[in-house]
C-alpha positions as CSV (number, residue, x, y, z in Angstrom):
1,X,7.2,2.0,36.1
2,X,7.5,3.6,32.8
3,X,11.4,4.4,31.9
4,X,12.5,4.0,35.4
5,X,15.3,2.2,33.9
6,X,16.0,4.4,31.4
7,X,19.2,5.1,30.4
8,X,18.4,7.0,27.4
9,X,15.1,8.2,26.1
10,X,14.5,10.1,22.9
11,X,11.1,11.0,20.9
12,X,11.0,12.1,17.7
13,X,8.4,14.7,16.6
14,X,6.8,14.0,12.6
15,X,4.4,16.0,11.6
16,X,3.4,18.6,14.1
17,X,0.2,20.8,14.2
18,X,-0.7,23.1,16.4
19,X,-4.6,24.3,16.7
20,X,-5.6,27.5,18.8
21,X,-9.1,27.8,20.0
22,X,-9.4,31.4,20.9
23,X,-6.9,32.9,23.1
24,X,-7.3,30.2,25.9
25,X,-7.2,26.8,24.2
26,X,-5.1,24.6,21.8
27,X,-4.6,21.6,21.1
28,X,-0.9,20.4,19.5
29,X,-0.4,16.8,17.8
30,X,2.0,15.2,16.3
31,X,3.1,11.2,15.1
32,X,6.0,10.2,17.2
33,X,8.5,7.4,16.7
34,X,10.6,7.2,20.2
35,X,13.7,4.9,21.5
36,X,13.9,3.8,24.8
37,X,17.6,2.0,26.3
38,X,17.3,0.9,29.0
39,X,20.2,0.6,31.8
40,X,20.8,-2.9,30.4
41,X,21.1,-2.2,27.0
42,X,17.6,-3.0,25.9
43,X,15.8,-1.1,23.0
44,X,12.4,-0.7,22.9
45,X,11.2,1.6,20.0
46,X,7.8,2.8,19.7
47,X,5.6,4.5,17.8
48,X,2.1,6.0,17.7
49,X,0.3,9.9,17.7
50,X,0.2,12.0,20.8
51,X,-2.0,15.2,21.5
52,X,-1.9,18.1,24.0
53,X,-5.2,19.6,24.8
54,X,-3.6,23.4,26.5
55,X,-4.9,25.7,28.3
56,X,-3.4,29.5,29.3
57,X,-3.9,30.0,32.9
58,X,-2.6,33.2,34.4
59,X,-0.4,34.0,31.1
60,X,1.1,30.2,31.3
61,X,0.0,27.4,28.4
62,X,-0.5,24.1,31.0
63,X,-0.7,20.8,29.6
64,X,-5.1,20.1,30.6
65,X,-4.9,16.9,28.8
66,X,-2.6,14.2,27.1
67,X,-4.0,11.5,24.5
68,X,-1.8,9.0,23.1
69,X,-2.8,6.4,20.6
70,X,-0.8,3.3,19.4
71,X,0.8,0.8,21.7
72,X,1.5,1.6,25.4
73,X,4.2,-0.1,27.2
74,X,3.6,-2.5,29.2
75,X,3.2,-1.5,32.9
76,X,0.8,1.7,31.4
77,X,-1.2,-0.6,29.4
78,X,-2.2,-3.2,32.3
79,X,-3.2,0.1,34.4
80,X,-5.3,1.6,30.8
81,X,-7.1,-1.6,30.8
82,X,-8.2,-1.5,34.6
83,X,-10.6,1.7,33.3
């Protein structure tokens, strides 16, 4: 599973936007770059763009809907290409 063997996990944020549709909806995106060590001292760094699709339920913003494009680890990718 993704970053169970994390030891350390950081993502950095470049360029963020955020969008609002009305008072219900937005939709934030950003580039990342992100470094993942794991317990035995491996680095993986990554990077790729990410969105949030939001929606404000009962006063709250909730995440409704994640995309992420660039390359996916591996465990997520073998589940992405069962689709």
């Amino acid at each position: 599973m993704w970053l169970a063997d994390a030891q350390s996990y950081t993502i950095e944020m470049i360029d963020p936007s955020v969008r609002f549709f009305g008072r219900e909806a937005a939709v934030v995106s950003f580039l990342f770059r992100d470094r993942d060590i794991s317990t035995a001292g491996d680095t993986l760094v990554s990077t790729g763009a990410l969105g949030y699709m939001l929606e404000r339920i009962d006063g709250k913003w909730k995440v409704a809907r994640v995309h992420h494009a660039g390359a996916l680890p591996e465990d997520l990718a073998s589940v992405a290409t069962r689709r």
